[in-house]
N, C-alpha and C positions, 0 to 999 in steps of 0.2 A: 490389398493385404487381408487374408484371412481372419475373422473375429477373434479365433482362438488365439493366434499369435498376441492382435493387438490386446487383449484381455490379461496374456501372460504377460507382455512389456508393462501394462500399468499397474500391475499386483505387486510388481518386484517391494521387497521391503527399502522406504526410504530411508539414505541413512547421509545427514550433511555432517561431512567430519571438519574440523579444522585443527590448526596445531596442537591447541592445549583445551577442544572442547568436544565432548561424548558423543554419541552417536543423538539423535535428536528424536526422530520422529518412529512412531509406531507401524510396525508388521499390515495394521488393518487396511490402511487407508494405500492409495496410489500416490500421494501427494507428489513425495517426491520422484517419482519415475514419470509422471507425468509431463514434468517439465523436460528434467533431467532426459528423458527416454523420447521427447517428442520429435526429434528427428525421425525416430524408426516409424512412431504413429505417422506422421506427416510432411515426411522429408525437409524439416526446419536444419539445419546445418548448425551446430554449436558458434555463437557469437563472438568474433573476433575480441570482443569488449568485454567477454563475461569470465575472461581467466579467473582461476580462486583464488581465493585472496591472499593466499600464502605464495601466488606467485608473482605479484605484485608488491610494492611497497608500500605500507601505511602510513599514513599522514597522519602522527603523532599530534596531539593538541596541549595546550599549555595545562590541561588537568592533568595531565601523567604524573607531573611532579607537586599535586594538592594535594591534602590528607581526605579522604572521604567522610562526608558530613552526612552521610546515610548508612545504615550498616547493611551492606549486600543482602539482597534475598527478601527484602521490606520493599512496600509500595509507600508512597509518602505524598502527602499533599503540599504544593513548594506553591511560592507569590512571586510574582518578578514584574518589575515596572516596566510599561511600554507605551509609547504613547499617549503618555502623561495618565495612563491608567495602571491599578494595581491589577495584576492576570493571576490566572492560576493555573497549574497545571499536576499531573499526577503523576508519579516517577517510579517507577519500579525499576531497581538493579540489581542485576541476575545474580545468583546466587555465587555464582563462581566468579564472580568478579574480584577482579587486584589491578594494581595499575603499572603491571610492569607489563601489559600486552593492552594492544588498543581495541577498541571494541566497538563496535556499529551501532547506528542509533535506528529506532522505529519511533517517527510521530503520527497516532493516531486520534486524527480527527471526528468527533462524534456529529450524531446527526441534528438537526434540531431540532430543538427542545427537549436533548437527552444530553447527558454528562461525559467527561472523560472514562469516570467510575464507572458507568456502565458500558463502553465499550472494554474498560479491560476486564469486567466481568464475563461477558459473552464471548468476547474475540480470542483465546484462547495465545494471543500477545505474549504474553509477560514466559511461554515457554518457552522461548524464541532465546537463542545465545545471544543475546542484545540487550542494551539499553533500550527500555522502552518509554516514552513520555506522552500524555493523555491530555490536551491544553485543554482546556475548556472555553467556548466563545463568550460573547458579551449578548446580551438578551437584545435579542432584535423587536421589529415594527410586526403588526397583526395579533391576530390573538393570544390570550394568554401569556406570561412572561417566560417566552422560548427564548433561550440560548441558539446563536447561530453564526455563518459565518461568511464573510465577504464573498462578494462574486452572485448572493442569492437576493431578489427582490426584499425580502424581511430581514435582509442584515441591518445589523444599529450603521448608521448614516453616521459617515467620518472616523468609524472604525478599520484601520490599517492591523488586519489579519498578518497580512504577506509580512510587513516590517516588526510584528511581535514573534513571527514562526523565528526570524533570523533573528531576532531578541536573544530566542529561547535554544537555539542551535547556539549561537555563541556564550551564553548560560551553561550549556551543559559542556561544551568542549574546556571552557574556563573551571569547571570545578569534578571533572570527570576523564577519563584518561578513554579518548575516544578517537575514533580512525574519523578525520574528518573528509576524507574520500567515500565514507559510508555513509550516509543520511539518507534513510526511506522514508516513504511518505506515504500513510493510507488514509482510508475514511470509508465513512458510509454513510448514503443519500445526501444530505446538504455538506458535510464533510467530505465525499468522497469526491465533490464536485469541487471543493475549493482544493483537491491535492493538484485538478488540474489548472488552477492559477496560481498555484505552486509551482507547477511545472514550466508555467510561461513566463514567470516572473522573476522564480527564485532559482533558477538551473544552477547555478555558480554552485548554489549550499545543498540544494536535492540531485543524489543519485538518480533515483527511481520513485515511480508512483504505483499505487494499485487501487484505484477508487472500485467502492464496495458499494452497488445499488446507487451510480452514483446519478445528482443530479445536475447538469449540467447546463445551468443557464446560460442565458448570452455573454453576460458579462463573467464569464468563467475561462471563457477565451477570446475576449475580443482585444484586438490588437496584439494578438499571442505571436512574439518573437523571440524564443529560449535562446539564449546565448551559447548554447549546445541542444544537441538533441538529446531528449528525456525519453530513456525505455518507460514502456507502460504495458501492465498489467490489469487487466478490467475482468470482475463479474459484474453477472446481472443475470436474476432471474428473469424469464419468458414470461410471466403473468403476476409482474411488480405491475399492481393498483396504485401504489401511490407512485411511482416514477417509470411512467408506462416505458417499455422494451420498443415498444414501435414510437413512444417519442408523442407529447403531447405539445400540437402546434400554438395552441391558445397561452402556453405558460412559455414557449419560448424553448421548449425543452426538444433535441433531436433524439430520430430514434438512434440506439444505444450503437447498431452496426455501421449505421453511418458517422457517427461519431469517431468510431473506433477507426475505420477506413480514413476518416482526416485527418489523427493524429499521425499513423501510418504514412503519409501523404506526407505530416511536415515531417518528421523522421526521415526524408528521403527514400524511403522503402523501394524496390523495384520488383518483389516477388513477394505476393499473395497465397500461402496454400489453400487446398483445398481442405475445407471443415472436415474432423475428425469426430465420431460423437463417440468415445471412450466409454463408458455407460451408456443406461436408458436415457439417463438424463442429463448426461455430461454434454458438451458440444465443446470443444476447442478450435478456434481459425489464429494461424500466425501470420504476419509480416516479416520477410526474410531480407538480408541482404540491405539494411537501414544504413544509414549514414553513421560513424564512429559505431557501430553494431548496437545500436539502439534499437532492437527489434520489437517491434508490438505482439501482445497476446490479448485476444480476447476467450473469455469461457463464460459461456452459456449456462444454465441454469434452466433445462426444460422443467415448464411446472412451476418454478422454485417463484417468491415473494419478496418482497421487499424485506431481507432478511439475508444475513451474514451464515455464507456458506458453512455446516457445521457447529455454528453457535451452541455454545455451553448453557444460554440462560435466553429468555425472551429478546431478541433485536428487531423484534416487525412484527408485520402482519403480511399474513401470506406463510404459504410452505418452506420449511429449510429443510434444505438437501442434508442426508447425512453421507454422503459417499466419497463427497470430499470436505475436506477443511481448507477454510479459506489461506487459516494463518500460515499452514504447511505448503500451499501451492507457488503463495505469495513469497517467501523467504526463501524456495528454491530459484524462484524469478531473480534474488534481490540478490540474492547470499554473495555470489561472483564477481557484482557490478560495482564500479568503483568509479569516480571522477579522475 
């Protein structure tokens, strides 16, 4: 395929409409044609699973009929008991929110020894037509009192992540008027590694995942048997220092494309394309043809740092790509998919 063409297919202006919400994303960026358009870049066939969700039925929650206790368009810091601990978490509801339409949830998990609050600073989240929630971990083992989260060697011991995430999905469905067929799941570095013990653990309540720089210890998937196949979406910069791209064997960590090729693998996948590099610095490779159309995506990040694609404010160290946004790439992946 000619550059030019493919250059014209990812320019197109992204725009995700659904019944009662605006057009979303900005003229500049590829985001959403990227996704949207990657069949043309890399002959990905649109997912038998990813119909929009207006052609689908939503799975109305018992908050439809609550009064809201936040007033739309506010970010808000909420407590909720889990495991015999007080948690917390950050909430921001979209501004156009009411509760006579259901509406999709984003929970993004921060890295450690960073905050909710600062992944919805950076992550550019909260413009997403969704409900978005920012948990915050409990301070794990090693230095300094870092916040973290299950699955990584310095998480607090006897701390149950996976049983406070489904705490806080049934928290928000009970006081929120939310499509419970929609629950995404992201993170970055030690969050974006526990989305995938999200994935293997909590499939019933998580749609989808998109771990950001993410880190993936052993125990992130070991004994990983989803009770459905979980779509996943992955960045990861090419020269992340702290969560190496080729996979640092001494910490347990694999490298990023082989990872990506074994989730692909439990997905049932049968067709691998051939990587696409849309930019200089873009690289996209899909799995086609998944079990219940669970398709995998991975995107590359040549160059790019242990840092969230397009960030608004500091998330790492190392280079951030501006060519795409992560939030925009990720909610094209998400937007369709539904339990």
């Amino acid at each position: 395929m000619r550059t030019a063409v493919m250059r014209t297919a990812v320019m197109r202006t992204a725009v995700m409409r659904t019944a009662k919400h605006r057009p979303l994303f900005r003229a500049r960026t590829f985001a959403g044609a990227a996704l949207a358009g990657l069949s043309l870049l890399i002959g990905v066939a649109p997912s038998p699973a990813a119909a929009s969700p207006s052609e689908a039925s939503a799975v109305a929650s018992a908050g439809c009929t609550a009064a809201p206790t936040q007033q739309p368009g506010t970010s808000v810091l909420h407590t909720l008991s889990s495991g015999g601990r007080e948690r917390t978490y950050q909430l921001r509801i979209p501004a156009g929110y009411s509760a006579d339409q259901e509406w999709p949830v984003v929970l993004a998990y921060h890295g450690r020894g960073s905050t909710g609050p600062d992944v919805e600073k950076y992550s550019g989240l909260n413009s997403l037509p969704a409900i978005v929630a920012y948990p915050n971990g409990v301070i794990g083992t090693g230095d300094g009192n870092r916040q973290a989260w299950q699955g990584a060697p310095y998480a607090a011991a006897g701390v149950d992540d996976v049983a406070f995430t489904r705490d806080l999905v049934d928290a928000l469905e009970a006081s929120w008027c939310v499509d419970s067929g929609r629950v995404y799941a992201t993170g970055k570095s030690n969050g974006g590694g526990f989305t995938a013990l999200l994935a293997c653990r909590l499939a019933d309540r998580i749609t989808a995942v998109a771990p950001v720089a993410a880190a993936f210890y052993p125990a992130t998937g070991a004994n990983c048997t989803p009770s459905r196949p979980v779509p996943v979406i992955d960045f990861h910069g090419t020269s992340d220092s702290t969560i190496p791209y080729r996979g640092d064997a001494d910490r347990g960590l694999p490298a990023i494309p082989t990872w990506v090729d074994g989730w692909a693998g439990r997905n049932g996948c049968t067709t691998k394309q051939a990587s696409a590099r849309i930019e200089p610095d873009i690289t996209f490779t899909g799995w086609t043809d998944c079990t219940s159309g669970a398709d995998v995506r991975h995107v590359a990040v040549t160059g790019g740092g242990h840092t969230w694609p397009g960030a608004d404010s500091d998330s790492g160290g190392g280079a951030t790509t501006r060519t795409i946004e992560a939030h925009e790439v990720l909610w094209e992946f998400f937007a369709g998919r539904r339990i």
